[in-house]
LOVEX-15360 format. One record per residue (C-alpha): x negated, y negated, z negated. Coordinates in steps of 0.001 Angstrom, whole numbers, padded with zeros to 6 digits, always signed. Last residue first. Layout:
// residues N
XYZ...
//
This chain:
// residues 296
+022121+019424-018215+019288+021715-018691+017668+021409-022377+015211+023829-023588+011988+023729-021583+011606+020147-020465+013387+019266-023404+011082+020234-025917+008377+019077-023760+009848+015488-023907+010197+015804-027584+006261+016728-027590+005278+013767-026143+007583+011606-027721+005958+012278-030824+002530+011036-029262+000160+013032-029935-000372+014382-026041-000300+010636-024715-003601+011827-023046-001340+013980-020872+000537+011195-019171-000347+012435-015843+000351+016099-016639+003769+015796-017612+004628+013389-014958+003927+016869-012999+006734+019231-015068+009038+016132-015127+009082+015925-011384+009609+019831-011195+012073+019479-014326+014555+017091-011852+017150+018422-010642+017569+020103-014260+017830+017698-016405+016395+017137-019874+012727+016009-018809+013782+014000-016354+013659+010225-018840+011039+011669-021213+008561+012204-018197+008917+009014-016397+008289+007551-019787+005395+008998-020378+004117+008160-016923+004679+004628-017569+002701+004883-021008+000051+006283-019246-000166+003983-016824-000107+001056-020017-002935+003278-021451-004881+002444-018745-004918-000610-018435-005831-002079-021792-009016-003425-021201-007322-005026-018015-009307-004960-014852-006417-003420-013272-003683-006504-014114-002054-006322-010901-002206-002513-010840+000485-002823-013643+003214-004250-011734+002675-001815-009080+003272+001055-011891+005901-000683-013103+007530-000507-009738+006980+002852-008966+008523+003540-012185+011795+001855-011795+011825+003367-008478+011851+007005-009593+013613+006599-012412+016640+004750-009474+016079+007843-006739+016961+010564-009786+019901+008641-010281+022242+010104-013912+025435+007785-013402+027563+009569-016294+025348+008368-019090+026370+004661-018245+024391+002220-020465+025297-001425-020383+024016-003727-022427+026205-005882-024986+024632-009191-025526+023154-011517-028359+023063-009947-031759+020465-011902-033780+016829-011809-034394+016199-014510-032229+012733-014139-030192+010523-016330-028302+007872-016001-026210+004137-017166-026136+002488-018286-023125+000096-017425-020413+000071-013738-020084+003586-013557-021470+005261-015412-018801+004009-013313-015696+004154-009919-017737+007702-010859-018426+008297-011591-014919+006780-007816-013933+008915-006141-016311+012183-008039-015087+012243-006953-011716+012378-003599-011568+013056-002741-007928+010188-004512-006478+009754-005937-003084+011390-009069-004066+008593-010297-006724+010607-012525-008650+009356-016163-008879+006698-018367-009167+004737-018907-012917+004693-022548-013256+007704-023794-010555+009545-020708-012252+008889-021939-015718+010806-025211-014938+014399-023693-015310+013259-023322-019018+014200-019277-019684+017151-017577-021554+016626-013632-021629+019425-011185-022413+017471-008124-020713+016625-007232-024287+012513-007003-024761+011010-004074-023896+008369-003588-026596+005539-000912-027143+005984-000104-023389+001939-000837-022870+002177-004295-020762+004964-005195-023139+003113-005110-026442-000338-006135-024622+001521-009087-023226+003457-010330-026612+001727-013632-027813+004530-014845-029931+008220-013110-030800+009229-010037-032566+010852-007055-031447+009775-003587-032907+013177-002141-033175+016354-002566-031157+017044+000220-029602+020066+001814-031759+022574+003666-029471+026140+004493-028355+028149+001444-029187+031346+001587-027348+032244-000805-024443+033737+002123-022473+031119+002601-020010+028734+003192-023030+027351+000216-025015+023475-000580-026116+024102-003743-028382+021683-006167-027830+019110-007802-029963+017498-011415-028451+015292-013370-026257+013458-016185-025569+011443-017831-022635+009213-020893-021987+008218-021071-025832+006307-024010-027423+009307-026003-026849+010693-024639-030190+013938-026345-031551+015456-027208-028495+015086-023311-027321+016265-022171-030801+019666-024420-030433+020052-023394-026965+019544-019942-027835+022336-019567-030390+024756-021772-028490+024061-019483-025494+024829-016196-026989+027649-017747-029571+030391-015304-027327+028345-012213-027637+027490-011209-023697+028409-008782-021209+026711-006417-019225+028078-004489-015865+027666-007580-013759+024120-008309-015176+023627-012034-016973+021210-014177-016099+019854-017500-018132+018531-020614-016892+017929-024088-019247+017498-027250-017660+019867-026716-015513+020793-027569-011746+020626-023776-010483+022048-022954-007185+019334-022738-004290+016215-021611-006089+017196-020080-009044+020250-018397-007689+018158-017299-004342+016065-015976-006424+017894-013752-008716+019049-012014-005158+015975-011358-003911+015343-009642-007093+018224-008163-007357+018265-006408-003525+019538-008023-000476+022808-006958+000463+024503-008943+002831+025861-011790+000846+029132-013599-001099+028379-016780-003550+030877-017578-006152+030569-020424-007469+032816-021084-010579+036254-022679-012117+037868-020016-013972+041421-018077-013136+041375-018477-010020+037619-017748-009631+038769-014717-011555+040526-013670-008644+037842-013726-006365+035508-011997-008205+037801-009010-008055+037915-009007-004609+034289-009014-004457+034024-006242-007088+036522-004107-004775+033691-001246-003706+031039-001671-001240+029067-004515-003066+027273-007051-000638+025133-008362-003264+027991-010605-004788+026246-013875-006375+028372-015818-009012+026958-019088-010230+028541-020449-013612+027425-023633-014445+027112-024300-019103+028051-027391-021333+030814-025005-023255+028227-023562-025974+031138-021303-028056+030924-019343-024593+034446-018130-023760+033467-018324-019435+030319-015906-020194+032521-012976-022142+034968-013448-019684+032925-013108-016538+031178-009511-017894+034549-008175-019237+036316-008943-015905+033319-008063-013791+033308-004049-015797+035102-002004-013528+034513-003741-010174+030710-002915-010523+029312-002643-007362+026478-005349-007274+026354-008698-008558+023915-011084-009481+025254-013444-012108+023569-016780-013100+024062-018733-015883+022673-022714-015460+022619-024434-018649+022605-027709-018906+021226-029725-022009+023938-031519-024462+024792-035134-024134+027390-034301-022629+029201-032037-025105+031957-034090-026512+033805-034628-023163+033709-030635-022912+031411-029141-019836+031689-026280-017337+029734-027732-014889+031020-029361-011508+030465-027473-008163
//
């Protein structure tokens, strides 16, 4: 498949933008547009469908009418597996960046990140702000506070920063670090770890992507494996001096996130106790508030 590239762009890196897909009909159109109007036009789009259930694959295929890219169709394998097989069997660039199929992206995201990426070598990764959006492309919430670049592992290893899932990485990283661990459901805590144990990353403090946050898809099953995979992530770095306040942290957010619903208080109720030594934290207490006082 040829790149998407202008005549006066050649001499420009590649970047390789991979999207994993997985039931999200409803938002592809806004997702593939936003990456196919880049302002940075020297950029191969590889399309993955997980083996979605609902029309997203038919969807896909339409847009490849419209715009030129690969679209890739497969029993369902999981995200992680899935991310990999994009790295590994589709990527040519020098430059790799993913994109969700429910997210979308500002339309300078890659020119922005290019430029920085040229400009500091030093960093294998960057990253960005990001609008938090409901399923109607409306802001809904302010997250982005904290973020800075450099040496960041104890930030991310204890929650004080989750960088922006709008992450451009040096193709070459991989072959330095290895891959996505495909028996984890979070995926992108434990590469960040990986990266930001041995090298400093970047950040732009600009607007880069619109994430998607869908208040009416409340999944018990997908807290529960977000935090069983943190959790593993974290037992990889046991001997840590800072180990076990990053469990605790885990467990604090396990808490926060059932805390306000009713199917699941009795899992709040015991996350409770394992993150009790986070009992002056704020969010602590707001947790408890809503433990007792709010029952959606």
């Amino acid at each position: 498949m040829k790149a998407h590239i202008s005549n006066n762009e050649r001499e420009k890196p590649l970047v390789s933008v991979i999207v994993p897909c997985y039931n999200h009909e409803k938002y592809l159109r806004e997702c593939i547009d936003s990456i196919m109007n880049q302002t940075y036009t020297k950029f191969e789009l590889v399309v993955i469908d997980d083996g979605s259930k609902d029309d997203s694959l038919k969807v896909l295929k339409e847009l490849r009418k419209k715009y030129s890219f690969h679209l890739i169709h497969q029993e369902n394998r999981g995200l992680s597996a899935t991310l990999n097989r994009g790295i590994k069997e589709f990527s040519k660039g020098k430059y790799i960046a993913f994109c969700a199929s429910d997210d979308y992206w500002s339309l300078n995201k890659l020119e922005k990140q290019v430029e920085f990426m040229e400009k500091n070598p030093e960093f294998p990764m960057c990253y960005g702000n990001t609008y938090y959006v409901n399923s109607d492309s409306i802001p809904v919430i302010q997250k982005n506070k904290n973020f800075r670049g450099g040496w960041l592992f104890d930030d991310i290893f204890t929650n004080k920063i989750h960088p922006p899932v709008n992450y451009m990485f040096r193709a070459k990283i991989f072959n330095e670090v290895g891959y996505y661990n495909e028996s984890l459901y979070a995926e992108d805590f434990y590469m960040n770890l990986k990266i930001a144990s041995r090298f400093p990353i970047g950040y732009l403090n600009e607007y880069l992507s619109y994430y998607r946050i869908d208040f009416k898809k409340y999944d018990i099953k997908a807290i529960k494996l977000i935090v069983n995979s943190h959790l593993s992530t974290i037992e990889e770095y046991k001997s840590y001096a800072l180990y076990h306040r990053a469990k605790t942290a885990v467990y604090l957010n396990k808490f926060d996130w059932l805390a306000g619903f009713k199917k699941s208080k009795i899992e709040a109720f015991k996350s409770q106790f394992q993150c009790y030594s986070a009992v002056f934290n704020k969010r602590f207490w707001l947790a408890s508030i809503k433990l007792f006082l709010l029952w959606k």
